[in-house]
Every structure is written in structure tokens, then in C-alpha cells.
Biopython code that builds the backbone (N, CA, C, O; Angstrom):
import numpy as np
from Bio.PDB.StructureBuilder import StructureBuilder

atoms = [
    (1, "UNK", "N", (1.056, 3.867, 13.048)),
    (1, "UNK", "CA", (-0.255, 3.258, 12.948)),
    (1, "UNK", "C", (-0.158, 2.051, 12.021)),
    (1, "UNK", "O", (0.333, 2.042, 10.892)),
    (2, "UNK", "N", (-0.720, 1.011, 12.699)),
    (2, "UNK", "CA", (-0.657, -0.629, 11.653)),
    (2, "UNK", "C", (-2.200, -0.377, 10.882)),
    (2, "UNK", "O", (-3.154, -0.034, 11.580)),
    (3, "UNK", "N", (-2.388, -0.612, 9.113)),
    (3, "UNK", "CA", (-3.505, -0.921, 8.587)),
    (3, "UNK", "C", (-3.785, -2.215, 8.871)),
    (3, "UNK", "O", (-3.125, -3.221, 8.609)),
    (4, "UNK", "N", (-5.103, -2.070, 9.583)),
    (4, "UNK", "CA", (-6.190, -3.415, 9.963)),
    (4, "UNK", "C", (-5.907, -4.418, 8.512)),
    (4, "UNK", "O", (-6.853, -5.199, 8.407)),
    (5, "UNK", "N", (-5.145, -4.560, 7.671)),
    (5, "UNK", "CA", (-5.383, -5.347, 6.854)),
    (5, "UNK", "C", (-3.821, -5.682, 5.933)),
    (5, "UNK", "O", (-2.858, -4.950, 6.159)),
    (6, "UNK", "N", (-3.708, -6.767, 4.969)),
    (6, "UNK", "CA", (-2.176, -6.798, 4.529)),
    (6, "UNK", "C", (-2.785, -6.323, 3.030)),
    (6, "UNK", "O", (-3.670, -6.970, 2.470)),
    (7, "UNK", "N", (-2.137, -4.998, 2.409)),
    (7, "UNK", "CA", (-2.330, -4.303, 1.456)),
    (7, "UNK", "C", (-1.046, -4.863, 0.094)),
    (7, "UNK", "O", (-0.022, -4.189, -0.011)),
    (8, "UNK", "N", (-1.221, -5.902, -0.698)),
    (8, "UNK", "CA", (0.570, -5.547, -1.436)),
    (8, "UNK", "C", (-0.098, -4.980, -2.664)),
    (8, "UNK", "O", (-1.154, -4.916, -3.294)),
    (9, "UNK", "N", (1.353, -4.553, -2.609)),
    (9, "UNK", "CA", (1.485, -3.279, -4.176)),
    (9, "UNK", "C", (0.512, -2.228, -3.603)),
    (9, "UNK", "O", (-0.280, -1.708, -4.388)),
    (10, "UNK", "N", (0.503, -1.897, -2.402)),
    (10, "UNK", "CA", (-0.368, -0.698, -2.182)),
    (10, "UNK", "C", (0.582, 0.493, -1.723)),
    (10, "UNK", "O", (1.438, 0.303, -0.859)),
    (11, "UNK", "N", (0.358, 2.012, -2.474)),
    (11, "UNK", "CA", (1.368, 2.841, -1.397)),
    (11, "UNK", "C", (0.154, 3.493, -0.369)),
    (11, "UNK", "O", (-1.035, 3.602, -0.670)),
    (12, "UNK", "N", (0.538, 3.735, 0.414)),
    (12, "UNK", "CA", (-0.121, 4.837, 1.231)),
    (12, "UNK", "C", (0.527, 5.840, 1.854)),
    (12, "UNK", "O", (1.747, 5.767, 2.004)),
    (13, "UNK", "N", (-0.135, 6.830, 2.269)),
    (13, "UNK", "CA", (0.241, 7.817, 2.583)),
    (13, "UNK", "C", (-0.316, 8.680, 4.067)),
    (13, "UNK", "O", (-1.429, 8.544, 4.574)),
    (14, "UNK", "N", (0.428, 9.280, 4.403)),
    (14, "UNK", "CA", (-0.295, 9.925, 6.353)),
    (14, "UNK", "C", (0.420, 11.130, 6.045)),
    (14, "UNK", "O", (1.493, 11.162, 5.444)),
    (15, "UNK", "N", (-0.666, 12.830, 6.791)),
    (15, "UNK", "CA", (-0.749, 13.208, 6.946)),
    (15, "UNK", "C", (-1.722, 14.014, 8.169)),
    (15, "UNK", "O", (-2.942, 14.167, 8.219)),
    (16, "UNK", "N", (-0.689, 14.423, 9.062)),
    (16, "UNK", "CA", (-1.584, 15.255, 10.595)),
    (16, "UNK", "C", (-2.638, 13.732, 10.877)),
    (16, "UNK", "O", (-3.822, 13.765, 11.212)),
    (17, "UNK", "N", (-1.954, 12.701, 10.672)),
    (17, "UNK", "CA", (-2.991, 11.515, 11.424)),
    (17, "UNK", "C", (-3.755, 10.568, 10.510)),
    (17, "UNK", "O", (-4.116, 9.423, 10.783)),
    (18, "UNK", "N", (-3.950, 11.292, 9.298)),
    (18, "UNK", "CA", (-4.556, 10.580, 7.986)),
    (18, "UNK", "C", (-4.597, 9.960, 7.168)),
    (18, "UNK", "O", (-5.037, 10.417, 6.113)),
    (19, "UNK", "N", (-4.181, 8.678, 7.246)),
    (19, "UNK", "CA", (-4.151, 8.000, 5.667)),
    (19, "UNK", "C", (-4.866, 7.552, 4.954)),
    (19, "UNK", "O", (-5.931, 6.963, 5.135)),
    (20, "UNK", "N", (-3.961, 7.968, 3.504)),
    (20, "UNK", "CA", (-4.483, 7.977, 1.819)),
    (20, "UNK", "C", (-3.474, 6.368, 1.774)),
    (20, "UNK", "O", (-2.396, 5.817, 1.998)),
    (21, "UNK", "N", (-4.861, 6.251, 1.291)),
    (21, "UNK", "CA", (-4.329, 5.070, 0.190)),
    (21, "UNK", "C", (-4.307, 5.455, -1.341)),
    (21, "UNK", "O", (-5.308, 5.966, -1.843)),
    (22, "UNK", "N", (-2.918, 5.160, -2.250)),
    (22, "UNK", "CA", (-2.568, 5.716, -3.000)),
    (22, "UNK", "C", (-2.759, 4.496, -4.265)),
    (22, "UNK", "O", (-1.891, 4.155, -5.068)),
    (23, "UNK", "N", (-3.924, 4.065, -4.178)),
    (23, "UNK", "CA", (-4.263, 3.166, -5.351)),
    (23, "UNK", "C", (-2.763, 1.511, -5.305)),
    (23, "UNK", "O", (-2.308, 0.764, -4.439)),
    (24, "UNK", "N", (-2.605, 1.684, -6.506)),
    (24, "UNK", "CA", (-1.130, 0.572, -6.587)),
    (24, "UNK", "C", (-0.222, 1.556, -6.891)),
    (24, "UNK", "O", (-0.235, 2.715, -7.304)),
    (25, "UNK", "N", (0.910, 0.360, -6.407)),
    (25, "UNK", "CA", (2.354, 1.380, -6.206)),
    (25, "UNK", "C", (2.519, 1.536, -8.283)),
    (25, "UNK", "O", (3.098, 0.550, -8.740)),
    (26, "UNK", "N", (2.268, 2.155, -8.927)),
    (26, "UNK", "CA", (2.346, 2.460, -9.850)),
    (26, "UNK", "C", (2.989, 4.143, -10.424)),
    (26, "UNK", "O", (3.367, 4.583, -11.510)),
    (27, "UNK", "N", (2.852, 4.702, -9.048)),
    (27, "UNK", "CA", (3.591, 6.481, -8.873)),
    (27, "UNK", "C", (5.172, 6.352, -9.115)),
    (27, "UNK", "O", (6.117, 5.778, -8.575)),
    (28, "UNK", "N", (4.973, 7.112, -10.112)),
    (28, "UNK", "CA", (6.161, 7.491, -10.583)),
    (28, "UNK", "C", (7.355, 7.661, -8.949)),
    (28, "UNK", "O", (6.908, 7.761, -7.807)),
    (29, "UNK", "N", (8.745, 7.650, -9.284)),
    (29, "UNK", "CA", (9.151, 8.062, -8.650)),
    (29, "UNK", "C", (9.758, 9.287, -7.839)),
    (29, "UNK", "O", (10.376, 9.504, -6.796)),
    (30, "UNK", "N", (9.091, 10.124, -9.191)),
    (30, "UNK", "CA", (9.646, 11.470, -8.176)),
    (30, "UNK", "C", (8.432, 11.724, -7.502)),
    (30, "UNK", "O", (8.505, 12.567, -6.609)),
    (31, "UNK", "N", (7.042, 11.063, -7.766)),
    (31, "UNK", "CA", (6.052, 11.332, -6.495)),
    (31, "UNK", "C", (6.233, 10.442, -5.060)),
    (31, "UNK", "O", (5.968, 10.893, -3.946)),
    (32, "UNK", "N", (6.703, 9.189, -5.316)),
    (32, "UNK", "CA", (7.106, 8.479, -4.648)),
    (32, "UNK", "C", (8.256, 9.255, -3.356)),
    (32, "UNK", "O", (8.097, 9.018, -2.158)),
    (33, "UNK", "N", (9.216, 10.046, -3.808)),
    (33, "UNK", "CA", (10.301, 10.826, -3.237)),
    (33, "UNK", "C", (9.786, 12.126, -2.700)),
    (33, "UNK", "O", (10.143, 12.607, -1.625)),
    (34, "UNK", "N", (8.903, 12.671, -3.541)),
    (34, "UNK", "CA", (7.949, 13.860, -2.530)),
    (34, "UNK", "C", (7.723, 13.429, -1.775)),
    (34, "UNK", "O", (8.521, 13.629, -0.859)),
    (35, "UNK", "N", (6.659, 12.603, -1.475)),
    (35, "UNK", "CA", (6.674, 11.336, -0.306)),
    (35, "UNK", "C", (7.228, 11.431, 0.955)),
    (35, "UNK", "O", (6.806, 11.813, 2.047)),
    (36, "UNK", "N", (7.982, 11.115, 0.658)),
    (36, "UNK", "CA", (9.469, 10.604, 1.778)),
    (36, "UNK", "C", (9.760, 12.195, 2.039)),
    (36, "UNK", "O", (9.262, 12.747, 3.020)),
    (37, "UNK", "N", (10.445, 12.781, 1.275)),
    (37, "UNK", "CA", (10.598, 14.133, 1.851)),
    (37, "UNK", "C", (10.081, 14.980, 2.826)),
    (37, "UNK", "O", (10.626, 15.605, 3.736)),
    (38, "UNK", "N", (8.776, 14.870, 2.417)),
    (38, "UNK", "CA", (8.111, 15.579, 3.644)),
    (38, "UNK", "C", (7.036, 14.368, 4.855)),
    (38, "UNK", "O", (5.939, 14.512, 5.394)),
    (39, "UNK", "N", (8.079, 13.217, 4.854)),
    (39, "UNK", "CA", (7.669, 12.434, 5.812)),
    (39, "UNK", "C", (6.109, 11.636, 5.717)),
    (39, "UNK", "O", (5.452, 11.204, 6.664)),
    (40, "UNK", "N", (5.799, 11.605, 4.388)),
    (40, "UNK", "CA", (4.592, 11.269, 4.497)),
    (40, "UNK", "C", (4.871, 9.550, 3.634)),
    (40, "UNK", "O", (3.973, 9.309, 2.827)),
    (41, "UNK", "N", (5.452, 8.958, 3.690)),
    (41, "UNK", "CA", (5.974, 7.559, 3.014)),
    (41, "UNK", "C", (6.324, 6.512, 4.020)),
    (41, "UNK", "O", (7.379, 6.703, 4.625)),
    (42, "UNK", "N", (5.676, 5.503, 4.295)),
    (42, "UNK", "CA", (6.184, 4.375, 5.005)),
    (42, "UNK", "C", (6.247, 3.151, 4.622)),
    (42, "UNK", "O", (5.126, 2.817, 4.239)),
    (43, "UNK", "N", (7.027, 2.268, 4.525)),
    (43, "UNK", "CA", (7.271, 1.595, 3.869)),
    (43, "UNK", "C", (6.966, -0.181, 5.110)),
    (43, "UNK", "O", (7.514, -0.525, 6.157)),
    (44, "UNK", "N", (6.208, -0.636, 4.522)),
    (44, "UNK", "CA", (5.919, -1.862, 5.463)),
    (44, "UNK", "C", (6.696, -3.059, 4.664)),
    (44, "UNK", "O", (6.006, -3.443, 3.720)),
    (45, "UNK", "N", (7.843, -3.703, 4.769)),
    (45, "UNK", "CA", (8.347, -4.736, 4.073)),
    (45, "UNK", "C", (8.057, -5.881, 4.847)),
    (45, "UNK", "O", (7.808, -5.868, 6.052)),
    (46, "UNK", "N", (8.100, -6.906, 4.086)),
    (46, "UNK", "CA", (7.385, -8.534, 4.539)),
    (46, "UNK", "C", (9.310, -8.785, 4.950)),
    (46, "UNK", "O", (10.288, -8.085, 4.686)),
    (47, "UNK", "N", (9.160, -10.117, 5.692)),
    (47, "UNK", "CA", (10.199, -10.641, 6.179)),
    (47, "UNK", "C", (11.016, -11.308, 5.027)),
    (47, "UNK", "O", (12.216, -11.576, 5.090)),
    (48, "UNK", "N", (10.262, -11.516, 4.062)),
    (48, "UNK", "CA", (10.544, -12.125, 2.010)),
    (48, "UNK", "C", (11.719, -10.817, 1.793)),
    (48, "UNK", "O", (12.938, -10.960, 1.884)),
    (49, "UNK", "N", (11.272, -10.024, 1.602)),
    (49, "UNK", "CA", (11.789, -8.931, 1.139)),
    (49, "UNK", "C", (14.105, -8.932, 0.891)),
    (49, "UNK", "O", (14.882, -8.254, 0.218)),
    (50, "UNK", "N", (14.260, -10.058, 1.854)),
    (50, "UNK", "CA", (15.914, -10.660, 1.742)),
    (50, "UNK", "C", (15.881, -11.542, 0.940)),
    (50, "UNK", "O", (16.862, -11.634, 0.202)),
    (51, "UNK", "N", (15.082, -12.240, 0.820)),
    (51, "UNK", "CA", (15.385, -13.236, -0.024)),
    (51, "UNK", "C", (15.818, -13.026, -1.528)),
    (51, "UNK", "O", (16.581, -13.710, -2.211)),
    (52, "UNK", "N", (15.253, -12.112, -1.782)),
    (52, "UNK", "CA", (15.872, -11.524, -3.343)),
    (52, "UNK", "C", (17.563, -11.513, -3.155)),
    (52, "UNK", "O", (18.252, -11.790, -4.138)),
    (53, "UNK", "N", (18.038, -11.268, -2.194)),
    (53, "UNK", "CA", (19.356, -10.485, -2.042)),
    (53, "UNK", "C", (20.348, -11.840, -1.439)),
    (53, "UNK", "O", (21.539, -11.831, -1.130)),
    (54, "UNK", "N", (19.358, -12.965, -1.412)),
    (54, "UNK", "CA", (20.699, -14.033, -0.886)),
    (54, "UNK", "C", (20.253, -14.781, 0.323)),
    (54, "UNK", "O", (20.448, -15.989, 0.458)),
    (55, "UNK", "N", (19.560, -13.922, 1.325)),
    (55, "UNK", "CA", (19.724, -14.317, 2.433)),
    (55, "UNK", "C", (18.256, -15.467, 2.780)),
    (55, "UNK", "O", (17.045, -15.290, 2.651)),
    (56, "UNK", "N", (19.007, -16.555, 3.220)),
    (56, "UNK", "CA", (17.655, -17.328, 3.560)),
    (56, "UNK", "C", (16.211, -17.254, 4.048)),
    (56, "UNK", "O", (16.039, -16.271, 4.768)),
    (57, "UNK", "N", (15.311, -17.873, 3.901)),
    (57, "UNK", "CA", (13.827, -18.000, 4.297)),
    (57, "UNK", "C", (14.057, -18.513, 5.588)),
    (57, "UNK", "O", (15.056, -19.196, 5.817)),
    (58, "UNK", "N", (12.913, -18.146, 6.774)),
    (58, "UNK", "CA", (12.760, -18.542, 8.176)),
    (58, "UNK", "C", (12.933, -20.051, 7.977)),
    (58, "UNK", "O", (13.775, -20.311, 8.836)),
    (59, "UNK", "N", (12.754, -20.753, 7.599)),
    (59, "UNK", "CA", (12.574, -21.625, 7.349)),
    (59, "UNK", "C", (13.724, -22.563, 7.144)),
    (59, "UNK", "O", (14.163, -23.528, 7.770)),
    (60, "UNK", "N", (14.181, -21.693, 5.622)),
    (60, "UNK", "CA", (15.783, -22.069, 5.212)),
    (60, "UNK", "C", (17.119, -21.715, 6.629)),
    (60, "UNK", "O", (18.278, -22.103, 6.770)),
    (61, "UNK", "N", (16.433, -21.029, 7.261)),
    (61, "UNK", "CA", (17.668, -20.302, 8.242)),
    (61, "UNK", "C", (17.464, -21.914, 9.101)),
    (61, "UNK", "O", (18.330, -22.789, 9.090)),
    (62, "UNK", "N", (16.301, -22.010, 9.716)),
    (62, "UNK", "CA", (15.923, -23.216, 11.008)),
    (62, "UNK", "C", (16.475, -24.533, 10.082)),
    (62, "UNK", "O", (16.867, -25.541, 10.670)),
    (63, "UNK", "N", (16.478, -24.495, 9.331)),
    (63, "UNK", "CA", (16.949, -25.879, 8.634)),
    (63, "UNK", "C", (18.513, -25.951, 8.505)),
    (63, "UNK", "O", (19.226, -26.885, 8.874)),
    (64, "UNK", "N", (18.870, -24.878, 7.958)),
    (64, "UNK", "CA", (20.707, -24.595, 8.104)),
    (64, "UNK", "C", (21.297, -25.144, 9.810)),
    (64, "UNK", "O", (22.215, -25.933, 10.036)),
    (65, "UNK", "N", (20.452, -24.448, 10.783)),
    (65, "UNK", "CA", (20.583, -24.120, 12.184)),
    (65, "UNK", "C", (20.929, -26.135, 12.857)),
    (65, "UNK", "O", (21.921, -26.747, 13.251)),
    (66, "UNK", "N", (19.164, -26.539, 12.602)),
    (66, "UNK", "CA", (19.174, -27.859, 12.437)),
    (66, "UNK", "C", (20.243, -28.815, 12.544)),
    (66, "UNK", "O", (20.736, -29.482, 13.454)),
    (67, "UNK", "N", (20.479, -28.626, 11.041)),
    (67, "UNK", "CA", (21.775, -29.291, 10.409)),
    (67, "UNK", "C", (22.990, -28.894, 10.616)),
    (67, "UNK", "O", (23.871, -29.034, 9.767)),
    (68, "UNK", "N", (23.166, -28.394, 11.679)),
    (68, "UNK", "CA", (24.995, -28.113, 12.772)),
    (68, "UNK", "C", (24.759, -28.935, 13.750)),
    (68, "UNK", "O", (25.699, -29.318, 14.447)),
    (69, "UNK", "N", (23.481, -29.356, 13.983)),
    (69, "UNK", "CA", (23.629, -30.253, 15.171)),
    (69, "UNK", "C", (22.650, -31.667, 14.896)),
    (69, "UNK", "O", (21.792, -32.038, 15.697)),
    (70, "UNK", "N", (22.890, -32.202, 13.904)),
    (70, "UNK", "CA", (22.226, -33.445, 13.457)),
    (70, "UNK", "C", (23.614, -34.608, 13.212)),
    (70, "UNK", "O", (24.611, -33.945, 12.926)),
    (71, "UNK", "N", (23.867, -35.832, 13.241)),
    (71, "UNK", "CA", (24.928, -36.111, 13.175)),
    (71, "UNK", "C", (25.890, -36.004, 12.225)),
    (71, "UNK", "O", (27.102, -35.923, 12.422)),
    (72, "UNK", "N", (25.050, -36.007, 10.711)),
    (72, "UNK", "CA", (25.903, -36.116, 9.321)),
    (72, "UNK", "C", (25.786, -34.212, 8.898)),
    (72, "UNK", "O", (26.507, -33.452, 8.252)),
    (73, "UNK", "N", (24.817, -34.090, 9.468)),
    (73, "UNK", "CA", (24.597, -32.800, 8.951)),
    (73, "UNK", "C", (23.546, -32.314, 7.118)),
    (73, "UNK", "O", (23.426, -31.414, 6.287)),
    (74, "UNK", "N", (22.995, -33.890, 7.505)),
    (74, "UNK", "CA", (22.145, -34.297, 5.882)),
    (74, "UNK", "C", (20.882, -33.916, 6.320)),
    (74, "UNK", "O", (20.448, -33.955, 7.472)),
    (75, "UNK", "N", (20.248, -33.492, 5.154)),
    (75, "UNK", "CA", (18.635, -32.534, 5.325)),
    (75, "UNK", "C", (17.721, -33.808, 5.222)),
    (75, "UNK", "O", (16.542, -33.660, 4.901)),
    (76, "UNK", "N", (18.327, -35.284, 5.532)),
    (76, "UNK", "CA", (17.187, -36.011, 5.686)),
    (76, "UNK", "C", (17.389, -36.301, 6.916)),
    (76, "UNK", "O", (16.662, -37.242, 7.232)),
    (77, "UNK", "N", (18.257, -35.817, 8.063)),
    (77, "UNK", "CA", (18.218, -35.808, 9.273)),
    (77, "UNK", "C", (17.281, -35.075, 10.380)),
    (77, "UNK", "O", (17.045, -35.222, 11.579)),
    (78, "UNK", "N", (16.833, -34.116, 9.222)),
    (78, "UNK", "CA", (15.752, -32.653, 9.948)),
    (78, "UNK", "C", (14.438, -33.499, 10.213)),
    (78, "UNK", "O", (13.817, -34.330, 9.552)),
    (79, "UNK", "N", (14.289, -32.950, 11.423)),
    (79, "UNK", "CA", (12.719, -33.805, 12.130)),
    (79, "UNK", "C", (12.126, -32.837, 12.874)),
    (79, "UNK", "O", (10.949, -33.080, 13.139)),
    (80, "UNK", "N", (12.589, -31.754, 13.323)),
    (80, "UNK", "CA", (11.882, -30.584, 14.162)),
    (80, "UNK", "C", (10.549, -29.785, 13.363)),
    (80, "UNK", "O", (9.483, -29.433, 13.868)),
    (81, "UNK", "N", (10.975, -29.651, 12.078)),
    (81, "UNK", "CA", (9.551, -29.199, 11.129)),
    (81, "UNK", "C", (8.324, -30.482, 11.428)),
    (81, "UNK", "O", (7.150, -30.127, 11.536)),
    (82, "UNK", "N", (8.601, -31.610, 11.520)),
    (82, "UNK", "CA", (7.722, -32.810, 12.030)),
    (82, "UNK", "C", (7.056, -32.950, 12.736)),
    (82, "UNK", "O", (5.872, -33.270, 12.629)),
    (83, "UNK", "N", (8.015, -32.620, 14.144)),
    (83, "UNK", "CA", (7.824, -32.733, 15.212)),
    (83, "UNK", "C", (6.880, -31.840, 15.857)),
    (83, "UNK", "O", (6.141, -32.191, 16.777)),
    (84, "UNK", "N", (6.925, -30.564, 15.303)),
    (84, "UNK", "CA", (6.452, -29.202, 15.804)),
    (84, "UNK", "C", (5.524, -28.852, 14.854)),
    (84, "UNK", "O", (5.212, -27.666, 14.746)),
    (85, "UNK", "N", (4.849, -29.998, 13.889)),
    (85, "UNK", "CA", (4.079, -29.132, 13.172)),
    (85, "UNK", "C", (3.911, -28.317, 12.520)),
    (85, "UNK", "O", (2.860, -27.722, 12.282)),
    (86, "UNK", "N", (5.657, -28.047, 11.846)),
    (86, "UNK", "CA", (6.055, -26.423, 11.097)),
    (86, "UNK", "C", (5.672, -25.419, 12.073)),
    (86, "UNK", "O", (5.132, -24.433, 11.572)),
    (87, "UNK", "N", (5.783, -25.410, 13.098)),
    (87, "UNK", "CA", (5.692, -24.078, 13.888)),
    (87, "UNK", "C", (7.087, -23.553, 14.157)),
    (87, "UNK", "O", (7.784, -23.947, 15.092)),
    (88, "UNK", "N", (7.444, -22.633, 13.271)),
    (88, "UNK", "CA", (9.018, -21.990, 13.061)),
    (88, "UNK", "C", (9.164, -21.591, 14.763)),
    (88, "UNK", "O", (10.278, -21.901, 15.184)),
    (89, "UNK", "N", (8.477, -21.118, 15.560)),
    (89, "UNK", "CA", (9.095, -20.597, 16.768)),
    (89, "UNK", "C", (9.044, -21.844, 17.745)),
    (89, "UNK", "O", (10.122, -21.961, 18.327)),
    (90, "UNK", "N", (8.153, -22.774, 18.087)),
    (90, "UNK", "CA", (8.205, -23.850, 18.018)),
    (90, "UNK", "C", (9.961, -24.619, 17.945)),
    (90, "UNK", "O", (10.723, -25.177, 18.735)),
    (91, "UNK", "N", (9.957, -24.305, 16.793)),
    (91, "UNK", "CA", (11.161, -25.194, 16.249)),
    (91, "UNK", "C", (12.648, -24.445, 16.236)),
    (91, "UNK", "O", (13.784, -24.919, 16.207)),
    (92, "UNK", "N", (12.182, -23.135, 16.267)),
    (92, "UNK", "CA", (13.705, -22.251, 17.182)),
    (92, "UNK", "C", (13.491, -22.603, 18.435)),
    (92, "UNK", "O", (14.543, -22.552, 19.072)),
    (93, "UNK", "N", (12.663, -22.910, 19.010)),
    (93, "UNK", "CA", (12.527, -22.339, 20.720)),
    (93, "UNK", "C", (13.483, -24.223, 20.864)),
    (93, "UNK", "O", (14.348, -24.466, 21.706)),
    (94, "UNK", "N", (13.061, -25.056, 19.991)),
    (94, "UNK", "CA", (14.044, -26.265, 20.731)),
    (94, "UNK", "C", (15.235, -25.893, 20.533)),
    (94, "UNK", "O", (16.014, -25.828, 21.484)),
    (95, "UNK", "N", (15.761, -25.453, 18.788)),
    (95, "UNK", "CA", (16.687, -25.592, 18.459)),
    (95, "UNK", "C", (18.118, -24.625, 19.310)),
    (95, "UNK", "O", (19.341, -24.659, 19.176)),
    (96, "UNK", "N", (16.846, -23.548, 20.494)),
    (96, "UNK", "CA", (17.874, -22.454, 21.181)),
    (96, "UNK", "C", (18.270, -23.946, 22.365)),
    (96, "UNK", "O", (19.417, -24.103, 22.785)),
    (97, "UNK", "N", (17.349, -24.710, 22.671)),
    (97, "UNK", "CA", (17.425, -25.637, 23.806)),
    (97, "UNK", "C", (18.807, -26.170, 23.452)),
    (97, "UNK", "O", (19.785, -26.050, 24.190)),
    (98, "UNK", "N", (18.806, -26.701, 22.398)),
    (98, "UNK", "CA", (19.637, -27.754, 21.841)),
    (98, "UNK", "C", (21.315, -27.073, 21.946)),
    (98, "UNK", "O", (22.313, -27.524, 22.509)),
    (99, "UNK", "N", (21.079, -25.660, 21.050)),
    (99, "UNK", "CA", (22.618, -24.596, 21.218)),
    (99, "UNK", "C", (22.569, -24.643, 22.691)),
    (99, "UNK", "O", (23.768, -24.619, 22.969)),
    (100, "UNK", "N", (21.806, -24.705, 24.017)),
    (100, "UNK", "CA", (22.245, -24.056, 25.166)),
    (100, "UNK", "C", (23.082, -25.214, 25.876)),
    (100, "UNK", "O", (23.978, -24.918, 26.666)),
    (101, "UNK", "N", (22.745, -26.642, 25.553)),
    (101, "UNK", "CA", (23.198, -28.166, 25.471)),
    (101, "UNK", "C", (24.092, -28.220, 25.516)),
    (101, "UNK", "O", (24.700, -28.553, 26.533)),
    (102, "UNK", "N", (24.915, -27.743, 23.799)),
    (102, "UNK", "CA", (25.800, -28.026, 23.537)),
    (102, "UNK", "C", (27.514, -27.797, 24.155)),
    (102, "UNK", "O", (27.787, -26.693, 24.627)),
    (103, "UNK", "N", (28.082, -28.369, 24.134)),
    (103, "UNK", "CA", (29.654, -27.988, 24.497)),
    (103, "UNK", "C", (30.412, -27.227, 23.277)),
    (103, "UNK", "O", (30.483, -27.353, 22.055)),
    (104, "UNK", "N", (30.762, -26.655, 23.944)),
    (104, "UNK", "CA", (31.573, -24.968, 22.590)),
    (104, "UNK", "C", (33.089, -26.711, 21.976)),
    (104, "UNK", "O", (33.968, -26.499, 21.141)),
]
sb = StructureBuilder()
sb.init_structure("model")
sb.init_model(0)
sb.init_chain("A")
sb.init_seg("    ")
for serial, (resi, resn, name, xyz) in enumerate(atoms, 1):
    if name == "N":
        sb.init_residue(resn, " ", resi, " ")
    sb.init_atom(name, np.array(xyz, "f"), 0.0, 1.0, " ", f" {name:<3s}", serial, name[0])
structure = sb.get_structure()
């Protein structure tokens, strides 16, 4: 089940169909692990949630992507965020055009 709404720092909780909203994630962790144990813990992570760990932003990825097929390979070559209005799918959907183009 999706909550009608974007909750952060919220835990919640389901049971037989029901969810508790569990105030802010402020529960200790061994309530946190009861939780999970008996299946009542779900965890909704944002697409952010890598970025702590290294791995690029949608954004940062389409711009890397970009820049393999621009001539110098310089981030003042990027024009698809421009072009498309920042519409990230938009701006994959050319950039798949562009890989299907290309010669290996």
C-alpha cells in the first residue's frame, strides 16, 4: 500500500491491513527491529538515499552519460538539460537515441 502523501522522518507501521503512523523516526532501535521481525516495517527510500555512499544524482549520472558523447567531453558542452527543459527522462530518452547512433 502507497501513503497518499510524502511523510520524511516518519516510521510507520501495518498490521492485518492497518497503518500506524509512528510519530518521527525517533524509536529506539530495538523497537525499530521488533518491527521488521514480525513484518510490520517498511521502509520507503527516496532515489537520494545513494548519494551518501558515492553514487551519483539523476542528474549527475545524465550529465556523466552526456559527456561520452560531446566532442571534448567538457561540462560546458552539455545542452540536453536546455534543450529539454531539465526533464531527466526527456533527456535520457535522447541520450538512449544518441547510444543507439553510435558506432561501438
Amino acid at each position: 500500500m502507497v501513503l497518499p502523501m510524502v511523510m520524511r522522518n516518519t516510521c510507520v507501521s501495518h498490521s492485518n491491513g492497518i497503518i500506524r503512523v509512528l510519530k518521527t523516526c525517533n524509536h529506539s532501535s530495538p523497537k525499530l527491529a521488533k518491527l521488521a521481525i514480525r513484518g510490520q516495517l517498511s521502509l520507503f527510500l527516496g532515489a537520494g538515499i545513494s548519494v551518501g555512499s558515492g553514487l551519483p544524482t539523476w542528474f549527475q549520472f545524465l550529465h556523466l552519460l552526456e559527456d561520452l558523447f560531446t566532442a571534448t567531453g567538457a561540462p560546458g558542452e552539455r545542452c540536453l538539460g536546455d534543450k529539454h527543459n531539465w526533464d531527466p527522462l526527456a533527456m535520457a530518452d535522447e541520450l538512449r537515441g544518441i547510444c543507439e547512433n553510435q558506432k561501438d
